[in-house]
C-alpha atoms as one frame of an Amber mdcrd trajectory, in Angstrom:
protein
  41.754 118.976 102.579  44.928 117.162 100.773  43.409 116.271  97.397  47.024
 115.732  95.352  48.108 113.536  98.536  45.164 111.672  98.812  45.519 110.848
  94.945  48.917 110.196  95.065  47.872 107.298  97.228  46.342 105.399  94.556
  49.768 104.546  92.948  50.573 103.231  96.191  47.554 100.694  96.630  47.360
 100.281  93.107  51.145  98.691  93.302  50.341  96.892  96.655  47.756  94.936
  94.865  48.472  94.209  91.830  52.098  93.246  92.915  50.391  91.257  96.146
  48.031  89.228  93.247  51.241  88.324  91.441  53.579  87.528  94.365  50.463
  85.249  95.751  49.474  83.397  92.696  52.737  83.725  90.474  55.110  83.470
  92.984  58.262  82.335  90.157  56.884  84.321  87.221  56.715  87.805  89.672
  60.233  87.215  90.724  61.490  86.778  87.347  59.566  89.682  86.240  61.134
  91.705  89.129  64.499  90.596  88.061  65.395  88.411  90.523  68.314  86.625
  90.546  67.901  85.240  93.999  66.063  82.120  95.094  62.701  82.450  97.286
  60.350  79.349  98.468  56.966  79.959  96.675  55.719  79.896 100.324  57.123
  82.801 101.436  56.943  84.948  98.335  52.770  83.939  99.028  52.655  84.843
 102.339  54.513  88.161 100.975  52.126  88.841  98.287  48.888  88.066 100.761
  50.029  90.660 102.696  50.815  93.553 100.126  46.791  93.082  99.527  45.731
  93.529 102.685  48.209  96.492 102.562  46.659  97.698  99.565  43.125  97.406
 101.524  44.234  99.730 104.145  45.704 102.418 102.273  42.006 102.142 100.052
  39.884 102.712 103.170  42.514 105.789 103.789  41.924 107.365 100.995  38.416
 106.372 100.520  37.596 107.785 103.661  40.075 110.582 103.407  42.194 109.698
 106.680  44.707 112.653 106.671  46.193 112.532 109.477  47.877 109.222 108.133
  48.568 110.421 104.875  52.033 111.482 106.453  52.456 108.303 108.103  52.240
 106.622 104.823  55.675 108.457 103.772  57.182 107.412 106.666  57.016 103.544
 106.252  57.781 103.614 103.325  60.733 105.957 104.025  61.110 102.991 106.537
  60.496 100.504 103.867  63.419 102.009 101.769  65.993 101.781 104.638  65.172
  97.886 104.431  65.406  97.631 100.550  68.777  99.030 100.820  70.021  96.802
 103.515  68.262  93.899 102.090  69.771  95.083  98.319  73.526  95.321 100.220
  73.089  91.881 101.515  71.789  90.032  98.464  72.963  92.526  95.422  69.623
  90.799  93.901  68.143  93.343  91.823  64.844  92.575  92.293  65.270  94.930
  95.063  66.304  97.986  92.998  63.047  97.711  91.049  61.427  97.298  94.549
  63.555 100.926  95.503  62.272 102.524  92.636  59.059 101.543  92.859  58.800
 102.349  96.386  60.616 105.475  96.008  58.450 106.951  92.884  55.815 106.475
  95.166  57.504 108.397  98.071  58.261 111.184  95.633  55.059 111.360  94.523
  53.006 111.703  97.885  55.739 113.691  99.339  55.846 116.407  96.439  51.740
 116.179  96.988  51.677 116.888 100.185  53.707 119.809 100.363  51.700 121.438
  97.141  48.824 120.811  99.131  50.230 122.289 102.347  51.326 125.521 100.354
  47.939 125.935  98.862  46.311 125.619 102.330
């Protein structure tokens, strides 16, 4: 049993959704509050939030049904994830997507450092 990783996750779906319910029914406001300097059709930035929910929906049925074997698989998108914030951050220097990084990479640290505490005491 991974009990630190598994409540590690909650950051993760708690920022999926509450981020999704912005991006889908705030679309302008969330990008400001990101710090965007960029522009984004309110379409898109919907369709973006929508699916950050059902994101969020997945990782809660992992950890409320304790799915370890994809706890690991969780790092790696989002160690995925970061590669494309980068890229996408290079491209646009909009720094919406640093406070995307860090958000993104907390999260990574946090599951990650989890994990291996709960490995070690296993």
């Amino acid at each position: 049993m991974k009990p630190k990783t598994r409540l590690s996750l909650y950051y993760l779906a708690t920022y999926l959704f509450l981020t999704g319910l912005g991006l889908l029914f705030a679309p302008q406001f969330s990008l400001k509050l990101l710090l965007s300097n960029g522009h984004y059709e309110s379409t898109f930035v919907q369709f973006t939030g929508a699916f950050m929910i059902a994101l969020s929906v997945v990782v809660s049925q992992i950890i409320r049904h304790s799915v370890e074997v994809l706890y690991t698989t969780t790092l790696a998108v989002r160690v995925f994830f970061i590669v494309v914030i980068v890229w996408l951050y290079m491209q646009t220097k909009d720094p919406l997507f640093l406070v995307v990084l860090g958000v993104v990479a907390l999260g990574v640290a946090l599951t990650a450092t989890s994990y291996l505490l709960d490995k070690r005491t296993n």
